[in-house]
C-alpha positions in Angstrom: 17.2 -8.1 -2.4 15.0 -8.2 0.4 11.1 -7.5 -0.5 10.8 -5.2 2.9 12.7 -2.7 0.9 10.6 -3.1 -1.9 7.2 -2.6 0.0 9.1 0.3 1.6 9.5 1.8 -1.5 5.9 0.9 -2.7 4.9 2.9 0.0 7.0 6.1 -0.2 6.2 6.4 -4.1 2.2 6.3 -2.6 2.6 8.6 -0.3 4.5 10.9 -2.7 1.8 10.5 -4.7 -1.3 11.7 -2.4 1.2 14.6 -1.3 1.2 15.3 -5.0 -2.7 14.9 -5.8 -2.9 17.2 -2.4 -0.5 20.0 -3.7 -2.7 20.3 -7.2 -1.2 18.4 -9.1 -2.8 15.4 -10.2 -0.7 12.9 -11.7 -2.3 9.2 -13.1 -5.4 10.7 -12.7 -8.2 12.7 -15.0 -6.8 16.2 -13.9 -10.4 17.5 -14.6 -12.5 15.1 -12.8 -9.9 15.4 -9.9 -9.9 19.2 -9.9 -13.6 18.8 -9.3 -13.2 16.3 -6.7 -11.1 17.9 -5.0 -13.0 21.3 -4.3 -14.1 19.1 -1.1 -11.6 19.8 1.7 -12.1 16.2 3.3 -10.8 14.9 0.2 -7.5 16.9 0.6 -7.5 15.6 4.5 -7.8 12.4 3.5 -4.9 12.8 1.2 -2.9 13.8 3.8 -4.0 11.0 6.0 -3.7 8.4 3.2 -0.1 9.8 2.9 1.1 10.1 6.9 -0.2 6.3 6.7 2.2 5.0 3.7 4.9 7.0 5.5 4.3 4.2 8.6 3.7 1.7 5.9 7.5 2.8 4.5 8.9 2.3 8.0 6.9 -1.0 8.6 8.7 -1.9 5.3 12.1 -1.0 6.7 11.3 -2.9 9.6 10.4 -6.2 7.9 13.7 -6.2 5.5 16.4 -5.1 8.9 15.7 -7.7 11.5 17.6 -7.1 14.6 18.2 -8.7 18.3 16.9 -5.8 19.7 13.3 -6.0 18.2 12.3 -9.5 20.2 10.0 -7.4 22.0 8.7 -5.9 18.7 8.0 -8.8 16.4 4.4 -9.4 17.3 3.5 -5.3 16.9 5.4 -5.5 13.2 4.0 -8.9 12.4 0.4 -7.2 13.0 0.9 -4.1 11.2 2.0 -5.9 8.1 -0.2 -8.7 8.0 -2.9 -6.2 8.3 -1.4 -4.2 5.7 -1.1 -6.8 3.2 -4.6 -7.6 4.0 -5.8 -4.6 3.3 -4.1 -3.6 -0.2 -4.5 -7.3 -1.4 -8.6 -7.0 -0.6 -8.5 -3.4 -1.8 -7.0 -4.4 -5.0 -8.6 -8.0 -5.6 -12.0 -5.7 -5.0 -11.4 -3.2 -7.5 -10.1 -5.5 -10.1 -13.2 -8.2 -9.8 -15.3 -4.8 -9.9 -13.5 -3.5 -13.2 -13.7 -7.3 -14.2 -17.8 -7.1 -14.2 -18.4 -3.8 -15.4 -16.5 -5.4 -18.4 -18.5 -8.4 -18.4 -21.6 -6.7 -18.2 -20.9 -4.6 -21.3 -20.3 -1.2 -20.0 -16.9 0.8 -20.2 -14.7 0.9 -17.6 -12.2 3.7 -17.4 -9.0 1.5 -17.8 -7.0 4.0 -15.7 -9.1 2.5 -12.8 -8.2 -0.6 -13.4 -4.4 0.1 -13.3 -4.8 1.8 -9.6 -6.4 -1.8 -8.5 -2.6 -3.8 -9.9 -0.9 -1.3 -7.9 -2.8 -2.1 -4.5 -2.2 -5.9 -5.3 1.3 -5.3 -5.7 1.6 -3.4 -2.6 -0.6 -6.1 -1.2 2.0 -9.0 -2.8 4.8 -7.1 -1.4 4.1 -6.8 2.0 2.9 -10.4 2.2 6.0 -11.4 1.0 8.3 -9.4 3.5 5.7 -10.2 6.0 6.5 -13.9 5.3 10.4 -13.6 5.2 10.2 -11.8 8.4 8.2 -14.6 10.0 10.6 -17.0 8.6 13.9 -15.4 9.9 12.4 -15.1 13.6 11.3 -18.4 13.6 14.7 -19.8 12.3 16.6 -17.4 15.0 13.9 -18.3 17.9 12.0 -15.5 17.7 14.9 -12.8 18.2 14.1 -10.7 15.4 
């Protein structure tokens, strides 16, 4: 199966997920700490931001696993978007991970919960590099007429 779909999916389960944390309902995380939290309304903005973007991100997904003829002229925006997003959720998790990494080093606790949010960005991050490289790799084998 292609790994465009995958990312794709990554990204809608995300962004069902934010919708979900926006709505009240707070799912994988402490529902107290995230009832307090989210008393703020830039937080639930945010949510909702965080959400429209892994909506893109599930289309950008789409996009990397259906090549067509038609999307010559597209190649370079899509091969942006997802280098950039693969970028982004592989630094994102790598980050969070080397943090939980030294907090446990250092002795202290570390909320393991945490921890398990920071493999989820770095498979995100995984997947989209992946696509991101099977899409560069079909264009290049067709001339570019992805």
């Amino acid at each position: 199966m292609k790994t465009g779909y995958f990312a794709a999916a990554w990204s809608f389960v995300f962004a069902v997920l934010h919708v979900i944390w926006a709505c009240g309902w707070y799912i994988g995380l402490n529902a107290e700490g995230a009832a307090k939290a989210f008393q703020k309304p830039w937080l639930l903005v945010f949510d909702l931001a965080v959400a429209e973007l892994c909506i893109v991100a599930m289309f950008l997904g789409l996009a990397l696993a259906r090549p067509r003829e038609r999307r010559r002229r597209y190649r370079r925006v899509v091969l942006s978007m997802s280098y950039a997003a693969a970028a982004i959720l592989t630094l994102r998790g790598v980050a969070g991970l080397s943090q939980a990494a030294y907090i446990l080093a250092s002795g202290r606790d570390i909320i393991v919960r945490l921890a398990g949010w920071d493999v989820w960005f770095c498979l995100g991050g995984m997947l989209f590099t992946l696509a991101t490289a099977r899409f560069r790799k079909v264009s290049e084998t067709t001339g570019g007429t992805v």
